[in-house]
Backbone as JSON, one array per atom type, in Angstrom:
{
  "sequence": "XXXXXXXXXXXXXXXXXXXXXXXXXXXXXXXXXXXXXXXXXXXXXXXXXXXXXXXXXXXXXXXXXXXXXXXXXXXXXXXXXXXXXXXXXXXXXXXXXXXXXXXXXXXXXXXXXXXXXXXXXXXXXXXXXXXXXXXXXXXXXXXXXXXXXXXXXXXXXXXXXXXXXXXXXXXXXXXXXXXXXXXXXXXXXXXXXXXXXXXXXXXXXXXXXXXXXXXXXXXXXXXXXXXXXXXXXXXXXXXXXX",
  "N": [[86.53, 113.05, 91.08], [84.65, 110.53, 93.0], [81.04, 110.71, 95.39], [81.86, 110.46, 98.85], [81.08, 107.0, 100.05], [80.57, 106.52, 102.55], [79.31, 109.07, 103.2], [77.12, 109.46, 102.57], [75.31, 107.3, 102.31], [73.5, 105.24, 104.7], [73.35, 102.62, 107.35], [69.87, 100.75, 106.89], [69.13, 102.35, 105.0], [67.09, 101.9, 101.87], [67.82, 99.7, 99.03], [68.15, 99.48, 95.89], [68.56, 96.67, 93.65], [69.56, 95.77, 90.1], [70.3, 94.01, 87.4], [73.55, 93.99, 84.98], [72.88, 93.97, 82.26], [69.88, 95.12, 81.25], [67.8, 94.15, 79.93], [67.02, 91.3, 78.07], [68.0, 88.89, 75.33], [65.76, 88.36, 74.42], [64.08, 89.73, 74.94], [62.99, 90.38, 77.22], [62.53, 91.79, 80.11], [65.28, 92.09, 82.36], [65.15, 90.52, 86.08], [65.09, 92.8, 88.82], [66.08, 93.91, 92.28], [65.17, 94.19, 95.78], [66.38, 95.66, 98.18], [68.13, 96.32, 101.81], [70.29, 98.29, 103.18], [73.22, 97.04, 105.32], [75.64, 97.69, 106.48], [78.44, 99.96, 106.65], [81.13, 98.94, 105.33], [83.79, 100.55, 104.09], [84.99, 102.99, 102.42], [84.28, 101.41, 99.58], [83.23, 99.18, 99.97], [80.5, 97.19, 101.58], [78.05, 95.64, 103.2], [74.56, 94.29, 102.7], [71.51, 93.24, 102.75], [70.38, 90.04, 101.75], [68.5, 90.0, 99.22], [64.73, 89.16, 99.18], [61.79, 88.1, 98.02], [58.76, 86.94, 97.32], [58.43, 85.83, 100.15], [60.58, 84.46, 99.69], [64.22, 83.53, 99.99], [66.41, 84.87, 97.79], [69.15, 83.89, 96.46], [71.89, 85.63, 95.4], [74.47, 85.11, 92.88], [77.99, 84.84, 93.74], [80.43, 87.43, 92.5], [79.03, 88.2, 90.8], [77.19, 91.08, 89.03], [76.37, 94.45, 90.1], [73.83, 97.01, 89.45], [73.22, 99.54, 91.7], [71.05, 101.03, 93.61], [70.23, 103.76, 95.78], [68.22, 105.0, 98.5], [68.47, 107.51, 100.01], [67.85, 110.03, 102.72], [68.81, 112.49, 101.78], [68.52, 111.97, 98.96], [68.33, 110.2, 95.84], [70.94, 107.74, 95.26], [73.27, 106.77, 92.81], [75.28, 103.62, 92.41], [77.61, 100.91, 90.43], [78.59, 97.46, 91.38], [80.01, 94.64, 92.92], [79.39, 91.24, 93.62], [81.01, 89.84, 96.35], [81.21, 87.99, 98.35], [79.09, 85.92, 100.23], [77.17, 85.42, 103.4], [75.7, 84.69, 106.94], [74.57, 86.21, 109.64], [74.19, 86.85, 112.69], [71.33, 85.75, 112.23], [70.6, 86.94, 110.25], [70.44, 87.07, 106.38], [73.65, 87.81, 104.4], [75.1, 89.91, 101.55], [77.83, 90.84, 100.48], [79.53, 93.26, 99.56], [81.35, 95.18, 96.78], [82.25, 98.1, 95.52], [82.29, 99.54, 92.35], [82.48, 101.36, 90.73], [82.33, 105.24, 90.86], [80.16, 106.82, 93.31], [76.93, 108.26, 92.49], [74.89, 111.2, 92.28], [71.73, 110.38, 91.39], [69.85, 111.7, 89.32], [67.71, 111.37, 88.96], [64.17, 111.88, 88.79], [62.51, 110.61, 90.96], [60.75, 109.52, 93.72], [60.67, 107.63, 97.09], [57.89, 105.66, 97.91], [56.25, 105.64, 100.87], [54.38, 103.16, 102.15], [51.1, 103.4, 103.87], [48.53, 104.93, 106.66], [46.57, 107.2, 106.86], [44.93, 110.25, 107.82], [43.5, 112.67, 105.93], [42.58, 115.91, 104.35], [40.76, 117.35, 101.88], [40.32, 119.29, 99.12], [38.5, 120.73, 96.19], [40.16, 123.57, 94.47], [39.59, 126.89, 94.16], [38.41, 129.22, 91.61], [40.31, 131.51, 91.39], [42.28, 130.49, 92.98], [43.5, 128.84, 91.49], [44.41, 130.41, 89.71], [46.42, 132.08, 90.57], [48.43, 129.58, 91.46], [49.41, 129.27, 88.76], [50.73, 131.24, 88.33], [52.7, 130.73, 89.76], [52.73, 130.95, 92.36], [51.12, 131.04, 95.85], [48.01, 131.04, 96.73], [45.92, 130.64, 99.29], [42.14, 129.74, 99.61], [41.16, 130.66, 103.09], [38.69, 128.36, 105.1], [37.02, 127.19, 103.34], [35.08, 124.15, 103.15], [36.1, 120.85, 103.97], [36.96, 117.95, 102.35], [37.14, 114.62, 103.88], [39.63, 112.01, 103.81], [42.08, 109.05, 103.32], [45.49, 108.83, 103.3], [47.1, 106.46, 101.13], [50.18, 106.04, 100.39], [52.92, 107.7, 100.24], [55.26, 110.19, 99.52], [58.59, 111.67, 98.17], [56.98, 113.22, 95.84], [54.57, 113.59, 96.05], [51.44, 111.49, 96.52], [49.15, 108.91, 97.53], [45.32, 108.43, 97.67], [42.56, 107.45, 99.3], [39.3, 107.84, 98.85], [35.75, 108.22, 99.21], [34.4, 109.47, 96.88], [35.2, 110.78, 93.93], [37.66, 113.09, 92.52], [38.1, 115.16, 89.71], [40.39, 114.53, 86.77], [43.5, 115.93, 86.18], [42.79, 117.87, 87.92], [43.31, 120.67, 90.39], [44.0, 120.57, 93.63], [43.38, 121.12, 97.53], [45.62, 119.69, 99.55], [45.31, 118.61, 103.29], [47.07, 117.33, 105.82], [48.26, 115.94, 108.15], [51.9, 115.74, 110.02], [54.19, 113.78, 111.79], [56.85, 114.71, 113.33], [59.97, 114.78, 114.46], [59.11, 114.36, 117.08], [57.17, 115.99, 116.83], [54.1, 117.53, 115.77], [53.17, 118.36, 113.25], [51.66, 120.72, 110.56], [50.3, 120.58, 106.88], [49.52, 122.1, 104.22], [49.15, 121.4, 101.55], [48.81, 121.81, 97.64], [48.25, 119.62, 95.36], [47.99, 117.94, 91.84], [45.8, 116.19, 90.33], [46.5, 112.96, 89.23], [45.14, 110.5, 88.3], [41.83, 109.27, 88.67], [40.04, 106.65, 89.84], [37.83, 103.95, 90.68], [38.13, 101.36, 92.76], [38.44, 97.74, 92.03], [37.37, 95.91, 93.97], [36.22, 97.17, 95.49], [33.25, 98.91, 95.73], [32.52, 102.38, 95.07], [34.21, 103.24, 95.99], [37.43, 105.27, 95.72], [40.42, 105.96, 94.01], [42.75, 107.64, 94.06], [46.0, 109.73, 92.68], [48.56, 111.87, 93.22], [50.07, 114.34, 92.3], [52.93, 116.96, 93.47], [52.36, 120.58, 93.38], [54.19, 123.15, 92.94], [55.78, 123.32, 95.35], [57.09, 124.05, 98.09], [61.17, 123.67, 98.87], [61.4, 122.87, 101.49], [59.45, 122.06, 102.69], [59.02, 119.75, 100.9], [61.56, 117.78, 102.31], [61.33, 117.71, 104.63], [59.1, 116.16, 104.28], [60.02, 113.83, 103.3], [61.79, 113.44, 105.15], [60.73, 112.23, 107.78], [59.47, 109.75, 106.13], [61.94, 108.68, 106.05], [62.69, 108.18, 109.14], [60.41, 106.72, 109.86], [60.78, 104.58, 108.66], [63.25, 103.62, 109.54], [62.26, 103.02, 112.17], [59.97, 101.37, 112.06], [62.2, 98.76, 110.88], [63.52, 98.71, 112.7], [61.24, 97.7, 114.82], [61.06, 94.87, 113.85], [63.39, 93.96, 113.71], [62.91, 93.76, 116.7], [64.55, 95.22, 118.1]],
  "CA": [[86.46, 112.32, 92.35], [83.28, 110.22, 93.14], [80.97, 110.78, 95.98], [82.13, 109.62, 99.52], [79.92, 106.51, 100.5], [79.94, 106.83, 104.21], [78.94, 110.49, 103.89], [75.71, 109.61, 101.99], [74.42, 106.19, 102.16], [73.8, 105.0, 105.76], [72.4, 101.53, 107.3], [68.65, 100.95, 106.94], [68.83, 102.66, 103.57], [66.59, 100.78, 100.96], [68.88, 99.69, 98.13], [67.51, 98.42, 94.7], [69.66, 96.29, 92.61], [69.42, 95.54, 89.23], [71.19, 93.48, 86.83], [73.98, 95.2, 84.7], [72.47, 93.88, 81.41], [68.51, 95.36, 81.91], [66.99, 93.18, 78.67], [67.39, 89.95, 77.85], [68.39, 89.13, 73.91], [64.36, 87.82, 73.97], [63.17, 91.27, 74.94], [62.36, 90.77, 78.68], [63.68, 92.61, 81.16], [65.74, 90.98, 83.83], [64.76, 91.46, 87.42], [65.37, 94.14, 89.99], [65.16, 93.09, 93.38], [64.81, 95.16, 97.14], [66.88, 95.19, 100.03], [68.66, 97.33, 102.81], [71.76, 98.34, 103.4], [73.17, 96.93, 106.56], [76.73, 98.25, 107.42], [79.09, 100.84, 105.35], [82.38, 98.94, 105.78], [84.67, 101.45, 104.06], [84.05, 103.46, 101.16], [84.04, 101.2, 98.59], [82.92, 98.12, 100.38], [79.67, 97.19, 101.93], [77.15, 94.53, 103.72], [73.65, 94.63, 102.1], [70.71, 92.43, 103.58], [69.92, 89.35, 101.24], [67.19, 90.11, 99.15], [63.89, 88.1, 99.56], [61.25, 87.94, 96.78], [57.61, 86.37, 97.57], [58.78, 84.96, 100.85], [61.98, 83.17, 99.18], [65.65, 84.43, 100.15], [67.26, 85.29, 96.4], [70.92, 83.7, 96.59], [72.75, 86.22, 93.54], [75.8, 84.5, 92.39], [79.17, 86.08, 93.86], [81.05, 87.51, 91.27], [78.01, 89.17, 89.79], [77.75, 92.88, 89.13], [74.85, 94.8, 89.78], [73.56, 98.32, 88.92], [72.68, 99.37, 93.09], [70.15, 102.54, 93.41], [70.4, 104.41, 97.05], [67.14, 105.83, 98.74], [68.52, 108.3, 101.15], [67.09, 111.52, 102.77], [69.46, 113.58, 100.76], [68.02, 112.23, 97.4], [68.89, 109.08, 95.08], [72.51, 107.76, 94.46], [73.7, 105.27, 92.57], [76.89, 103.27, 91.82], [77.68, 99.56, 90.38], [78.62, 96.87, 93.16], [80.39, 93.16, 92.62], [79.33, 90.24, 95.06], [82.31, 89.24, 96.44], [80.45, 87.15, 99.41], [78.15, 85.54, 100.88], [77.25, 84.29, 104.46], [74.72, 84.86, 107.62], [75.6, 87.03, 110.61], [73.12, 87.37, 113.54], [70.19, 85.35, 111.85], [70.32, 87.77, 108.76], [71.55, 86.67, 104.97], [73.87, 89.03, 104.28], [75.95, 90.13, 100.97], [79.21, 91.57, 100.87], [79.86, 93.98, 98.02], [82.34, 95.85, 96.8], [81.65, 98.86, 94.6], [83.15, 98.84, 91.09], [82.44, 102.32, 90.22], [81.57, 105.9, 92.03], [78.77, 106.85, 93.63], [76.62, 109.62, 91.94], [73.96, 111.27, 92.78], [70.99, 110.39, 90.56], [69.1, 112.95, 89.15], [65.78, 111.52, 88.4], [62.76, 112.75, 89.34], [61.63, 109.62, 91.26], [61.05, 109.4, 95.35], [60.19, 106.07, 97.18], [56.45, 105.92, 98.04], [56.21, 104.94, 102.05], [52.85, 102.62, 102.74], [50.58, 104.37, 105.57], [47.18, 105.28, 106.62], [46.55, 109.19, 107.26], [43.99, 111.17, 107.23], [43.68, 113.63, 104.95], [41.14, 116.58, 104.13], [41.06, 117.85, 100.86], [39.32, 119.85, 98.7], [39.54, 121.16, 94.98], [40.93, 124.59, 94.32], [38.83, 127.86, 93.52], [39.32, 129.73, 90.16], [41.49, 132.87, 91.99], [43.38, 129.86, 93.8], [44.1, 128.04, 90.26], [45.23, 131.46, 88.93], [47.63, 131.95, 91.4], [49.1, 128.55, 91.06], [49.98, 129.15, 87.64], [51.65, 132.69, 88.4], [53.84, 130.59, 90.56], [51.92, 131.76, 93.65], [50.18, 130.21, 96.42], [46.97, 131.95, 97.58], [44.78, 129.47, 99.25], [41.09, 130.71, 100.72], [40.68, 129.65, 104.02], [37.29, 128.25, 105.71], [36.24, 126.29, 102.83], [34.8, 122.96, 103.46], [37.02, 120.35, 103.39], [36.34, 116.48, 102.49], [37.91, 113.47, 104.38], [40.44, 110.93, 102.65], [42.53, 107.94, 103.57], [46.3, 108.28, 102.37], [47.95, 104.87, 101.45], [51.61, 105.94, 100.61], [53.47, 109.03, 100.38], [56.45, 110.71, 99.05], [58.64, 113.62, 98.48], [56.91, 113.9, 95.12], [53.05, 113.05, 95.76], [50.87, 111.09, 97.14], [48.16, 108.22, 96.62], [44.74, 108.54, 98.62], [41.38, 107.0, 98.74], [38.02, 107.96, 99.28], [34.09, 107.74, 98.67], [34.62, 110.69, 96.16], [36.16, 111.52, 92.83], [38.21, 114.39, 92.24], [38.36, 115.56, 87.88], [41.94, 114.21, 86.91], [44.23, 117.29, 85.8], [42.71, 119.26, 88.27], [44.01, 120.98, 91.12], [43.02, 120.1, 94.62], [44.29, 121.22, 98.33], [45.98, 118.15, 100.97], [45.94, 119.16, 104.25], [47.6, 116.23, 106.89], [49.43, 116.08, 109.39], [52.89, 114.46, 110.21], [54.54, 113.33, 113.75], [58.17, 114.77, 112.74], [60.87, 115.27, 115.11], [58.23, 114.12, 118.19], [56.07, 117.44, 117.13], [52.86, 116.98, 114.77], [53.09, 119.6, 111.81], [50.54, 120.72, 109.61], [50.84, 120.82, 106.08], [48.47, 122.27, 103.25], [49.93, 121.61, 99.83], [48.34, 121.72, 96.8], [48.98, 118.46, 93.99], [47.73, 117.72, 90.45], [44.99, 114.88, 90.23], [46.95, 112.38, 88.13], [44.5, 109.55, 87.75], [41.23, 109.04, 89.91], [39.99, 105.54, 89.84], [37.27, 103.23, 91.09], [38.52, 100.03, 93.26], [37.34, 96.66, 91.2], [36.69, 95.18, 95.05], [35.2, 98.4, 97.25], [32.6, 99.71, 94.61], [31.83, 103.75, 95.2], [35.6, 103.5, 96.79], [38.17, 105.97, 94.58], [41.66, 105.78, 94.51], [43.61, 108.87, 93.39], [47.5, 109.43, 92.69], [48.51, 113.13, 92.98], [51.7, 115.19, 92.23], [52.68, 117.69, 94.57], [52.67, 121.49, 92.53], [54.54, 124.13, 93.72], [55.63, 122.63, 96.55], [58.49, 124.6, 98.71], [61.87, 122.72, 99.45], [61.75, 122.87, 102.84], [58.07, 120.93, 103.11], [59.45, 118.33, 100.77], [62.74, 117.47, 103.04], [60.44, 117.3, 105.71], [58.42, 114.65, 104.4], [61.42, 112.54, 102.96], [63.05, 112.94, 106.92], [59.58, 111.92, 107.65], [59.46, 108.36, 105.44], [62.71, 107.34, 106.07], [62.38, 108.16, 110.23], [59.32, 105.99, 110.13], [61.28, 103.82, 107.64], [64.28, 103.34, 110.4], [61.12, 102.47, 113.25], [59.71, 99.88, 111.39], [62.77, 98.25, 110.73], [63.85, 98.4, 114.58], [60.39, 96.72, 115.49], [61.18, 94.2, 112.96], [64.34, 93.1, 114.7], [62.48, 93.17, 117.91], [65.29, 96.4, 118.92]],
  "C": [[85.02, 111.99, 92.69], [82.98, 110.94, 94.69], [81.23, 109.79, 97.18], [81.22, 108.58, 99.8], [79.42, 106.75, 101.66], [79.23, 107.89, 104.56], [77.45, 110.11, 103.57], [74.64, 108.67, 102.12], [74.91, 105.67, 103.96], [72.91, 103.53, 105.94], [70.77, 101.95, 107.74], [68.6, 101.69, 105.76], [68.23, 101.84, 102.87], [67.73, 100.68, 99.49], [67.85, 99.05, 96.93], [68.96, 98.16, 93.74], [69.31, 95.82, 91.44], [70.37, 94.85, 88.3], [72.15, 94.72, 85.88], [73.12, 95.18, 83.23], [70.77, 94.14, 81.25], [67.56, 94.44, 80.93], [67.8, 91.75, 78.38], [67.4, 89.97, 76.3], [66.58, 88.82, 73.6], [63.68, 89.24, 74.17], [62.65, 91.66, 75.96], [63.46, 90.99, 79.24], [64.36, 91.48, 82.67], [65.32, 91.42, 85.05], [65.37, 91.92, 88.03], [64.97, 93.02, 91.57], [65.65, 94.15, 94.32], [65.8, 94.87, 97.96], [67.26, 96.41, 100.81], [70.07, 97.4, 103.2], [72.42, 98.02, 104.97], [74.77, 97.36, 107.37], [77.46, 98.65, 106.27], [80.48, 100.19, 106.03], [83.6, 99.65, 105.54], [84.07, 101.91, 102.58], [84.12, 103.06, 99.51], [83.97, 99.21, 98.8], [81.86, 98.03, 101.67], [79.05, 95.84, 102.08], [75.63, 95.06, 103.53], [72.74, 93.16, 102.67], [70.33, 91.32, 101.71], [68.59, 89.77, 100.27], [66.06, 88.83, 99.06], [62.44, 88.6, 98.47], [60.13, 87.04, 97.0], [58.14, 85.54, 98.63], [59.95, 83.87, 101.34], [63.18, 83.95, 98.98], [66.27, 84.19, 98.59], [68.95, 85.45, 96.75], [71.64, 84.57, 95.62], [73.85, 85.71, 93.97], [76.76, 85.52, 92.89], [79.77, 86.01, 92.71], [79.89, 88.45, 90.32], [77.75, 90.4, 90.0], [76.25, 93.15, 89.2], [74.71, 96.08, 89.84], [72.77, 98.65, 90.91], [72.01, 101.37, 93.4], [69.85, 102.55, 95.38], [69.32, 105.17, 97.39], [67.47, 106.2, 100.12], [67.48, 109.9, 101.57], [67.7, 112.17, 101.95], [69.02, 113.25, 99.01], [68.22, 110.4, 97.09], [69.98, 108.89, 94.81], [72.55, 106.49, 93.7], [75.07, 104.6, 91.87], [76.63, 101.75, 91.35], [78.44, 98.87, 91.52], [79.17, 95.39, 92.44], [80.02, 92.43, 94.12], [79.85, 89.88, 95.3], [82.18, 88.39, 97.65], [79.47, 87.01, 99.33], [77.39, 85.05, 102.4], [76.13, 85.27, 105.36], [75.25, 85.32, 108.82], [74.26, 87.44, 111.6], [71.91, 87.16, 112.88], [69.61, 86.28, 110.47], [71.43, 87.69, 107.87], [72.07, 87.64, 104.84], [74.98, 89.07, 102.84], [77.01, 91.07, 100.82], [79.6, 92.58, 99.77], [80.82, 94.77, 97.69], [82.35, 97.16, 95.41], [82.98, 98.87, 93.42], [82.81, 100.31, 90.2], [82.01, 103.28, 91.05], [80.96, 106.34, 92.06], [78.63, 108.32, 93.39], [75.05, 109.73, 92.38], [73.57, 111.43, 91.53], [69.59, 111.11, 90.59], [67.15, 112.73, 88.21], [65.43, 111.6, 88.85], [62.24, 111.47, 90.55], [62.13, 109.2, 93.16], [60.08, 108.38, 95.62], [59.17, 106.53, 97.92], [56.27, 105.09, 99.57], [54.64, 104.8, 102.12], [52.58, 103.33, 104.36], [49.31, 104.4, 105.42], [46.73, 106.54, 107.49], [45.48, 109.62, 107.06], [43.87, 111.7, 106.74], [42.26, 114.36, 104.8], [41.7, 117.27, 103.1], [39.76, 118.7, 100.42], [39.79, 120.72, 97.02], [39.51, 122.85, 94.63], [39.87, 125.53, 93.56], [39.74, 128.39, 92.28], [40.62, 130.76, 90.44], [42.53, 131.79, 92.69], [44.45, 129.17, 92.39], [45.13, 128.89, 89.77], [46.33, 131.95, 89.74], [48.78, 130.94, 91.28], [49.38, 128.81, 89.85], [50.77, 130.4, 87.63], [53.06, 132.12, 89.41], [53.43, 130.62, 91.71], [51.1, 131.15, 94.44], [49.07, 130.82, 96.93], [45.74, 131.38, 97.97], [43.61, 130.43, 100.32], [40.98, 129.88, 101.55], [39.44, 129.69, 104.87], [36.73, 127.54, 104.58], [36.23, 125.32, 103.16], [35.35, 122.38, 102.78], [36.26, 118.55, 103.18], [37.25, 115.3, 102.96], [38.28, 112.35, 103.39], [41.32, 110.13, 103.86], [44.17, 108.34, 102.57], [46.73, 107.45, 102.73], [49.42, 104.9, 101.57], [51.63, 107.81, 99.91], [54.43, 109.14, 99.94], [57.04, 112.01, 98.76], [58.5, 113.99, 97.15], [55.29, 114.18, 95.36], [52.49, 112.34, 96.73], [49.63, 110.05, 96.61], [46.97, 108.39, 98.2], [43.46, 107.68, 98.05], [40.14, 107.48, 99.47], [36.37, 108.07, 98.49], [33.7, 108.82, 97.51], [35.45, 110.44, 94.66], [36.32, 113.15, 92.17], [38.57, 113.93, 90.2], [40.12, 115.27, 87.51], [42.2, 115.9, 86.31], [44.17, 118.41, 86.55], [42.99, 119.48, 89.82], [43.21, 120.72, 92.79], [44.16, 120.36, 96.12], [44.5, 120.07, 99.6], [46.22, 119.07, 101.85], [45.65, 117.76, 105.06], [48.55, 116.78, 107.81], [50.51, 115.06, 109.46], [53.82, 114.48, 111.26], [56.22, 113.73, 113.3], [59.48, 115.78, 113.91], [59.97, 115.76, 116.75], [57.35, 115.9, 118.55], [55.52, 116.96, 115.95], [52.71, 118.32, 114.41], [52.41, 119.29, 110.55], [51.54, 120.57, 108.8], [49.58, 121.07, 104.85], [49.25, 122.73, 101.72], [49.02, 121.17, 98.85], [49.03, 120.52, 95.61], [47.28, 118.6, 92.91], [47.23, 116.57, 90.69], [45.64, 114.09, 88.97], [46.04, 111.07, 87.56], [42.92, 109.95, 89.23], [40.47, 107.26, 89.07], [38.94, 104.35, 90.77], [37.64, 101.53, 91.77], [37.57, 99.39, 93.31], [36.49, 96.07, 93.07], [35.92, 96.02, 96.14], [34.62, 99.44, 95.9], [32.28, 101.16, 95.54], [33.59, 103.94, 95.82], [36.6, 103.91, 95.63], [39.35, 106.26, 94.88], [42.22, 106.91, 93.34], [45.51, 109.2, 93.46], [47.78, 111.26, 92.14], [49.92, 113.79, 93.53], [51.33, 116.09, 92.97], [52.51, 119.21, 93.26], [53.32, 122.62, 93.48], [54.78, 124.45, 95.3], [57.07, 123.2, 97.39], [59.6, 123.21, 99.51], [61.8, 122.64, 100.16], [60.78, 121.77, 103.44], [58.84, 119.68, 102.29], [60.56, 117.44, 101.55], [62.26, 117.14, 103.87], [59.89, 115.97, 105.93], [59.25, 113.39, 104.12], [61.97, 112.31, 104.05], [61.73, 112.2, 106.95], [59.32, 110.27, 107.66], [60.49, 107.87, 105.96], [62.91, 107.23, 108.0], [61.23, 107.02, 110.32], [59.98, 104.27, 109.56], [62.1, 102.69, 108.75], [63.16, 102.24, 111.62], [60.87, 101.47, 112.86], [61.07, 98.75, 111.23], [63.47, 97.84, 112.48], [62.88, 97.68, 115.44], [60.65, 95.56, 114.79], [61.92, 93.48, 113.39], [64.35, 93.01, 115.96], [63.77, 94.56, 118.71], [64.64, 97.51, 120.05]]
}
């Protein structure tokens, strides 16, 4: 028995759809495209917002099947979907779909990255803090001097930040931000993995870093995923002027 839809996927969800065939016989991939889910009409039929693509509403053919990936708080789902409409409803394109297989929760590693601009103070990790982290263990010293950052987007795996600095890739480094969650502002000092650091070609001395979380308790990540898609919901309610 698949999972229910109504229980899991709600409106304002981001949806990605994809063709069912992902390569073309030439070797390129077909495209993916963005949208939002805009009303769960029963559980195996749904209204999904048009997607739109450099400015330009993307008509997909009814009748066409598409591979449809679910970015809820509870995780990733995903099921296939037929277009069985088309038409416009309160000044928004809207497609009609009808699912064509059931919805599973998908188990890859991969959480959607919400654009932002945060402060952040970091700093990279003593040797007794490193050795801890690898025992599993968190044992951070506190009162060391911390250095100011800029994050751009966020997620419930990581994080991307920038500042006048470079941090050593591979190596360990502590985020402490803050986040406005459930109209109270909660710390958070988690330690991630420097996955790249990086010089931006147009803001010379300016360093752009992309950093996994490590050892990161469920409870903080759930947080930040309510977090994204709460902020997620806002934006979309100024958007339609609600």
């Amino acid at each position: 028995m698949g999972i229910i839809l109504s229980k899991y996927v709600m409106p304002g969800n981001r949806v990605d759809l994809q063709e069912i065939q992902r390569v073309k016989e030439d070797g390129t991939k077909r495209k993916a495209y963005q949208s939002q889910v805009i009303e769960i009409i029963s559980d195996d039929r749904m209204e999904i917002a048009m997607p739109i693509d450099k400015s330009k509403l993307i008509l997909l053919p009814v009748d066409a099947e598409y591979d449809l990936y679910f970015y809820t708080p509870n995780g990733l789902y995903q099921c296939y979907a037929r277009v069985i409409d088309r038409y416009k409803n309160n000044n928004i394109y809207i497609l009609l779909l009808d699912l064509t297989s059931n919805l599973r929760k998908y188990q890859r590693r991969e959480y959607y990255r919400f654009s932002c601009a945060l402060e952040m103070n970091s700093r990279p990790l003593q040797e007794e803090e490193v050795n801890a982290i690898e025992q599993n263990a968190n044992l951070l010293v506190p009162g060391l001097p911390l250095q100011r950052s800029i994050i751009v987007d966020i997620s419930g795996g990581g994080l991307r930040f920038v500042a006048n600095y470079a941090y050593e890739i591979e190596s360990l480094i502590l985020c402490k931000y803050q986040l406005w969650i459930e109209n109270e502002s909660k710390d958070y000092s988690l330690v991630g993995k420097v996955l790249s650091a990086k010089e931006l070609e147009n803001r010379p001395g300016v360093y752009e870093h992309r950093v996994q979380y490590v050892n990161m308790a469920e409870d903080n990540r759930e947080e930040i995923i309510k977090y994204i898609f709460d902020e997620e919901r806002k934006t979309i309610k100024n958007q339609k002027g609600v």
